[in-house]
C-alpha positions as YAML, in Angstrom:
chain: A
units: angstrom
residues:
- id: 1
  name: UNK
  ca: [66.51, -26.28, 42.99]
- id: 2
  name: UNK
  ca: [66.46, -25.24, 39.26]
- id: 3
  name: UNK
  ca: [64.48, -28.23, 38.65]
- id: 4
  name: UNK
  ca: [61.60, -26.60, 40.90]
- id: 5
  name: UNK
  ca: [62.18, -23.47, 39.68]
- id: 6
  name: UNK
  ca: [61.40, -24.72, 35.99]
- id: 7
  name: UNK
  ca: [58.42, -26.44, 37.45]
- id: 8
  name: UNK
  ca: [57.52, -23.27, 38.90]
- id: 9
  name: UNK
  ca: [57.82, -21.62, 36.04]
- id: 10
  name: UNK
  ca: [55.97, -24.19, 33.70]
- id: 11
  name: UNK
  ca: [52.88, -24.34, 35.86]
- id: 12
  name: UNK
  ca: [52.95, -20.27, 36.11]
- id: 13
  name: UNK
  ca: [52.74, -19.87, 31.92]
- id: 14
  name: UNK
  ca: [50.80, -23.10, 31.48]
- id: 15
  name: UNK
  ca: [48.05, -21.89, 33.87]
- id: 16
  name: UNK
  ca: [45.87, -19.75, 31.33]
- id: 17
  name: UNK
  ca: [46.27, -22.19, 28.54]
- id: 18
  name: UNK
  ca: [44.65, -24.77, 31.29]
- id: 19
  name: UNK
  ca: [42.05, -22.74, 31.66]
- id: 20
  name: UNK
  ca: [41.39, -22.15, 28.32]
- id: 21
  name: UNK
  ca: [41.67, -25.58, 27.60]
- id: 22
  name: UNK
  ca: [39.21, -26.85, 30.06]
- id: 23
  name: UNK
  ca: [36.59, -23.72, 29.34]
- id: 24
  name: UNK
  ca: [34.93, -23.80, 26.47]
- id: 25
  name: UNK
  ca: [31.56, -23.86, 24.58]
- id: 26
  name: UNK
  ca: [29.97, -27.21, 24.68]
- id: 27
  name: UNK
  ca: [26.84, -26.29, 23.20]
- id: 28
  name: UNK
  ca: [24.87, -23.35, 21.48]
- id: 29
  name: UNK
  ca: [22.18, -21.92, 19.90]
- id: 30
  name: UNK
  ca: [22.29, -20.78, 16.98]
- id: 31
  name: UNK
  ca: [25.20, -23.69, 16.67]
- id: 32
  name: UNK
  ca: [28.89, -22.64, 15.47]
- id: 33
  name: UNK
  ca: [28.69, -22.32, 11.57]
- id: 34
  name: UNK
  ca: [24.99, -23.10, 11.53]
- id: 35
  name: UNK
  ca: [23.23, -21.53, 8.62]
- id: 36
  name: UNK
  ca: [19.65, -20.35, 9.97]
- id: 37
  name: UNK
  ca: [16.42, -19.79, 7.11]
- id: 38
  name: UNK
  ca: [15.39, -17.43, 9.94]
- id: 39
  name: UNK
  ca: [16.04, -14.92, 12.70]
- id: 40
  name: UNK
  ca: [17.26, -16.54, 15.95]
- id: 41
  name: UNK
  ca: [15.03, -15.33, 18.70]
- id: 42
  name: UNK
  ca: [18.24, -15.66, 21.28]
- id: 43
  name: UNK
  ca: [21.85, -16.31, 21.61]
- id: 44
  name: UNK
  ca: [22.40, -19.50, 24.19]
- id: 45
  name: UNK
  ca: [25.91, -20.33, 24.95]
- id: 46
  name: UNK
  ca: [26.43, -23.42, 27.31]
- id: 47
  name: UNK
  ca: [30.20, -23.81, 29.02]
- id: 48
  name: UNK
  ca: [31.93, -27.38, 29.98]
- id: 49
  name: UNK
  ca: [32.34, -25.31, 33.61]
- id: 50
  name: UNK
  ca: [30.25, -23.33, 35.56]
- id: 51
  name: UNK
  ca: [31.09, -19.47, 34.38]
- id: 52
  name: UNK
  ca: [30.47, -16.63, 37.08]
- id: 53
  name: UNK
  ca: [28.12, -13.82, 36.76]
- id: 54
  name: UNK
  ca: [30.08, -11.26, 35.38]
- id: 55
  name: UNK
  ca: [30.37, -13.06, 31.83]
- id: 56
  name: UNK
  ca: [29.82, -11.55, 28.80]
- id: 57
  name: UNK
  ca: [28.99, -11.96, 24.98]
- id: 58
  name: UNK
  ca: [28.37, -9.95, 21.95]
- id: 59
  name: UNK
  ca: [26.74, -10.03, 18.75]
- id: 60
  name: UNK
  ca: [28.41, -8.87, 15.70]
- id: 61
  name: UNK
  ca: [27.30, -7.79, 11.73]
- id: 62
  name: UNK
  ca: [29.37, -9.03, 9.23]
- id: 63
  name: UNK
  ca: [30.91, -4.95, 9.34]
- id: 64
  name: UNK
  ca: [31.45, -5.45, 12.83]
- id: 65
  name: UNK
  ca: [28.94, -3.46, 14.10]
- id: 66
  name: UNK
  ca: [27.11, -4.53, 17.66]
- id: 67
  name: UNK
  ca: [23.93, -5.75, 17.16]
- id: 68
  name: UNK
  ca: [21.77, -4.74, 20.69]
- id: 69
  name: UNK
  ca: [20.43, -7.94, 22.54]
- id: 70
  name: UNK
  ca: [18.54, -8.39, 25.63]
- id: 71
  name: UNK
  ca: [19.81, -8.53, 29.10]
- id: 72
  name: UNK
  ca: [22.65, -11.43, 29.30]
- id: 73
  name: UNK
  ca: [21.26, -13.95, 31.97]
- id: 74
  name: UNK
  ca: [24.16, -16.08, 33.82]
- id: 75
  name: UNK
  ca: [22.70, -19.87, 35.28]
- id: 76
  name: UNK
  ca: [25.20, -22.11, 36.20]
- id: 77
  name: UNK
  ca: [26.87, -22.81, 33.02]
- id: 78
  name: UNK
  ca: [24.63, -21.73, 30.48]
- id: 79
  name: UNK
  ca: [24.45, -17.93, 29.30]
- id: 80
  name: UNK
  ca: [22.17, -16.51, 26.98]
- id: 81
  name: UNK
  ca: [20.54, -13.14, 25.69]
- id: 82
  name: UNK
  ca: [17.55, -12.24, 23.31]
- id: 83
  name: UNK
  ca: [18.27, -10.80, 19.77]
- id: 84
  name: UNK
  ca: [15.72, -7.77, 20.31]
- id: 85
  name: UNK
  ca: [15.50, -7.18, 16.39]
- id: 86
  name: UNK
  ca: [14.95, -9.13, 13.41]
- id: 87
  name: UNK
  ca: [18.71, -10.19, 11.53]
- id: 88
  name: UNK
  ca: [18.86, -9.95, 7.74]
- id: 89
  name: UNK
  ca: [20.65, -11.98, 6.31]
- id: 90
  name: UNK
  ca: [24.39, -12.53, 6.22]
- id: 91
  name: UNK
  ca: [27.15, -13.53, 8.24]
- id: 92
  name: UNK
  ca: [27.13, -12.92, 12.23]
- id: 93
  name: UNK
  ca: [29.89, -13.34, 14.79]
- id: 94
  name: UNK
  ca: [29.44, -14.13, 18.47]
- id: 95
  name: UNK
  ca: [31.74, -12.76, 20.72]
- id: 96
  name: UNK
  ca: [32.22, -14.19, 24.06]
- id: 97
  name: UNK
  ca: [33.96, -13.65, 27.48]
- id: 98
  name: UNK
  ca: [33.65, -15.74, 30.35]
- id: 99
  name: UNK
  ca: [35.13, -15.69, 34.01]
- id: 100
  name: UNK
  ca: [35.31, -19.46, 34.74]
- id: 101
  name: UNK
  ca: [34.83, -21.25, 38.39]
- id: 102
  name: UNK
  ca: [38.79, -21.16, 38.64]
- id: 103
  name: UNK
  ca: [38.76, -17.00, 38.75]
- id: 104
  name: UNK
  ca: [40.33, -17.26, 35.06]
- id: 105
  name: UNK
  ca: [38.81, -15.12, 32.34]
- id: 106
  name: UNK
  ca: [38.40, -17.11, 28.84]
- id: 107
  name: UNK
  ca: [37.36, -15.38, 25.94]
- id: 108
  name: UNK
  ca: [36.39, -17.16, 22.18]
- id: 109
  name: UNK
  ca: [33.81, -16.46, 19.17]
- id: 110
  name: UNK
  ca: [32.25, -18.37, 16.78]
- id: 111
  name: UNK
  ca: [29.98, -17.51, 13.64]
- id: 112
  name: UNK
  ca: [26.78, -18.56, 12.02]
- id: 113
  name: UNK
  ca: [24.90, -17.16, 9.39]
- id: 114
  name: UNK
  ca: [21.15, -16.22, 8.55]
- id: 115
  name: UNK
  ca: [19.78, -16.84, 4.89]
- id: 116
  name: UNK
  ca: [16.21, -16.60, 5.11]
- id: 117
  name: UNK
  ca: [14.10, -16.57, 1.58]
- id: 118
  name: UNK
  ca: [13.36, -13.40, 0.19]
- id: 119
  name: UNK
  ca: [9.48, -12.49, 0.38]
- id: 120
  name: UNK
  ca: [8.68, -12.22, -3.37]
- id: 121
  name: UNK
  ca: [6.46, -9.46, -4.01]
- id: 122
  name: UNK
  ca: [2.87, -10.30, -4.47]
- id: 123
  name: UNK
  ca: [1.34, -9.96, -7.50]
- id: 124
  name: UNK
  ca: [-2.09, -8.01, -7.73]
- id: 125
  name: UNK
  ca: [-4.12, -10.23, -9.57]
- id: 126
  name: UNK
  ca: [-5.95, -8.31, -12.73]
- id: 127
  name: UNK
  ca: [-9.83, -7.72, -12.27]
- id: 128
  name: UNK
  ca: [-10.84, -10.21, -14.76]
- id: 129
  name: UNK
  ca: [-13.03, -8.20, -17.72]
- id: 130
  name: UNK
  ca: [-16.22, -7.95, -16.80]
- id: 131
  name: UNK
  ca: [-19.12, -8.97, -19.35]
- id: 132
  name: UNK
  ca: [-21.40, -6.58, -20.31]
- id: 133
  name: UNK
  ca: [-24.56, -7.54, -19.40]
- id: 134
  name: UNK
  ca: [-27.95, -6.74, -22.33]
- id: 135
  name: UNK
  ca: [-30.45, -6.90, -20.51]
- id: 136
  name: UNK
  ca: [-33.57, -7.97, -23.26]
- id: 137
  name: UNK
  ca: [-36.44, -6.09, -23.67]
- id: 138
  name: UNK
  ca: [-39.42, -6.99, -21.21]
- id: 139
  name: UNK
  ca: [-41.90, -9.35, -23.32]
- id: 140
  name: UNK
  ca: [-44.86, -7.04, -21.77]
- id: 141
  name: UNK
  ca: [-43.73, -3.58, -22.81]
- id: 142
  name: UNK
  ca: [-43.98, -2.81, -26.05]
- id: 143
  name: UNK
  ca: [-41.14, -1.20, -27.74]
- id: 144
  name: UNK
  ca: [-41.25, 2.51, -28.13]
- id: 145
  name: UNK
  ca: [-42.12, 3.93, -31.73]
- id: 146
  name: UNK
  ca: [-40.94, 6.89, -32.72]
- id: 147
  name: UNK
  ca: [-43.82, 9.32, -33.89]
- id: 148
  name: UNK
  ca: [-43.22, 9.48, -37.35]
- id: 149
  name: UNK
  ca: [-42.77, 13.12, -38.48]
- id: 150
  name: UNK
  ca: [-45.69, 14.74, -40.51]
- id: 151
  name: UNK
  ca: [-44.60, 15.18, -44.07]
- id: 152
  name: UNK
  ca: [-43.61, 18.59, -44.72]
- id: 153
  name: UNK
  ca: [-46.68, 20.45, -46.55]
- id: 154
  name: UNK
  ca: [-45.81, 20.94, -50.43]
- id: 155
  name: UNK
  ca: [-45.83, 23.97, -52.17]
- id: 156
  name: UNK
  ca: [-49.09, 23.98, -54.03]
- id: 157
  name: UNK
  ca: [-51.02, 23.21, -50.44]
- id: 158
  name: UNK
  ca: [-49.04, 26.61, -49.20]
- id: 159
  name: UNK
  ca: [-50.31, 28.59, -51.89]
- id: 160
  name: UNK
  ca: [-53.97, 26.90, -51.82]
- id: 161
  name: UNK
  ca: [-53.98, 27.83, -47.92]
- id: 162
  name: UNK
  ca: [-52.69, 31.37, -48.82]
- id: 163
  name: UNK
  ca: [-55.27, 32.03, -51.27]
- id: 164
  name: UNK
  ca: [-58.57, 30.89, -49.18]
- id: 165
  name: UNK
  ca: [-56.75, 32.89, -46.35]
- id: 166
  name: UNK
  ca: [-57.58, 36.21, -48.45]
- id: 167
  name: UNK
  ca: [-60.84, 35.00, -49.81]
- id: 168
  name: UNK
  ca: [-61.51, 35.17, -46.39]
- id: 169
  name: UNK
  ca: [-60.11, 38.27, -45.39]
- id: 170
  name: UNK
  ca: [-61.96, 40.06, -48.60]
- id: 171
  name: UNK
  ca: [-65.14, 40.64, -47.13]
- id: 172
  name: UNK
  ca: [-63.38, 42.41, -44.09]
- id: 173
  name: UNK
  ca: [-61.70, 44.50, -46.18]
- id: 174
  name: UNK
  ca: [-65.22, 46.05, -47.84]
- id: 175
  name: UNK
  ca: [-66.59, 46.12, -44.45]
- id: 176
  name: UNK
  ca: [-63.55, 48.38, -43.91]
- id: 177
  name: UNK
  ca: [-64.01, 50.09, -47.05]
- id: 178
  name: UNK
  ca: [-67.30, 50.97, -46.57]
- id: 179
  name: UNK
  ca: [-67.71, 51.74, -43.09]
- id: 180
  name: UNK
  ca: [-64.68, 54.47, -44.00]
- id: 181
  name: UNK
  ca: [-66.99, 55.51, -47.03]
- id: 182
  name: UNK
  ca: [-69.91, 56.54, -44.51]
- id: 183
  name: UNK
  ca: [-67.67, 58.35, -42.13]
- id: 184
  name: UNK
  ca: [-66.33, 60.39, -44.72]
- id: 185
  name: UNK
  ca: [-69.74, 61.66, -46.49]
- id: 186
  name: UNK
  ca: [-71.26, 61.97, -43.10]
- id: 187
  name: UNK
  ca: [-68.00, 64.49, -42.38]
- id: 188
  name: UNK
  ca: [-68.85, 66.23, -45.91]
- id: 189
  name: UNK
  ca: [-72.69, 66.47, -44.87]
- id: 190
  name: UNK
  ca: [-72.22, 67.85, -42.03]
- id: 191
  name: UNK
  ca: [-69.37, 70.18, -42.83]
- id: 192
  name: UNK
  ca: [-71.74, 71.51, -45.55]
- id: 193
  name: UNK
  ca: [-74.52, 72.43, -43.24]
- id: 194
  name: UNK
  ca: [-72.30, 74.49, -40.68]
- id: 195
  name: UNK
  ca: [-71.15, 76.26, -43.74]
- id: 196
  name: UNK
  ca: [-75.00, 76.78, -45.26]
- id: 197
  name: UNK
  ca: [-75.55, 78.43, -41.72]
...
């Protein structure tokens, strides 16, 4: 009787790790420690045993923040979810909990890490210097010249110019003269015979 009770007992606490034992993650994508040079576009977990609707996985920041994925799909033995935004780089954990065929729930995690290469800035390339460009002088148009100035007139041309200027003007001046003359001895004339009358 004890020995069945020990029995009893054994199977009773052994039970779980059974179930542990025989459940587990046979394949995945990204793989357990797998270093990635990109984002994964999903998380695929695959189980040794069929797994029941209701399982479950997360995925985890190297702070331990939940990263949001897609809708988890359950087929058969194979679970998976899309990664709905890009992961930088570092170190990610994936957290899973499964309800195997048995009814038992088995839970487990693994990690893998994305190092993809840095974008290096591109470098605007310099407008190369441009050549200035001469253009030469059209063989069939002559080449402006400059109207040389006239020289400047000298003194002794001033003062020959100024001088036939008032030869000029002197007889104008008589004309004046004498044309006054008359007026004023025709006054005198004529003042003189009012005063005779």
């Amino acid at each position: 009787m004890k020995r069945i009770l020990l029995i009893c007992l054994a199977v009773f606490f052994l039970l779980p790790s059974m179930a542990s034992a025989h459940s587990k993650v046979s394949e995945s994508t990204p793989a357990k420690d797998e270093t990635l040079t990109a984002s994964p576009a999903e998380i695929s977990l695959t189980f040794n045993t069929g797994i029941e609707k209701l399982s479950q996985f997360k995925l985890l920041d190297e702070s331990g923040e939940q990263i949001p994925t897609g809708d988890i799909s359950v087929k058969n033995s194979t679970m998976n979810g899309a990664v709905t935004e890009p992961l930088k780089n570092g170190v990610y954990t994936v957290k899973w909990t499964i309800i195997g065929a048995d009814g038992h729930a088995v839970d487990g995690e693994y990690a893998f890490t994305v190092k993809a290469a840095e974008e290096s800035p591109v470098e605007s390339a310099s407008p190369s210097p441009t050549a200035e460009v001469t253009e030469a002088p059209d063989a069939g148009v002559s080449p402006d010249v400059s109207e040389e100035p006239a020289p400047a007139a000298s003194a002794e041309d001033t003062a020959a110019d100024t001088d036939t200027t008032a030869s000029e003007n002197q007889p104008v001046n008589t004309m004046i003269w004498i044309i006054a003359g008359a007026v004023v001895i025709a006054a005198v004339v004529i003042l003189a015979r009012r005063n005779r009358k």
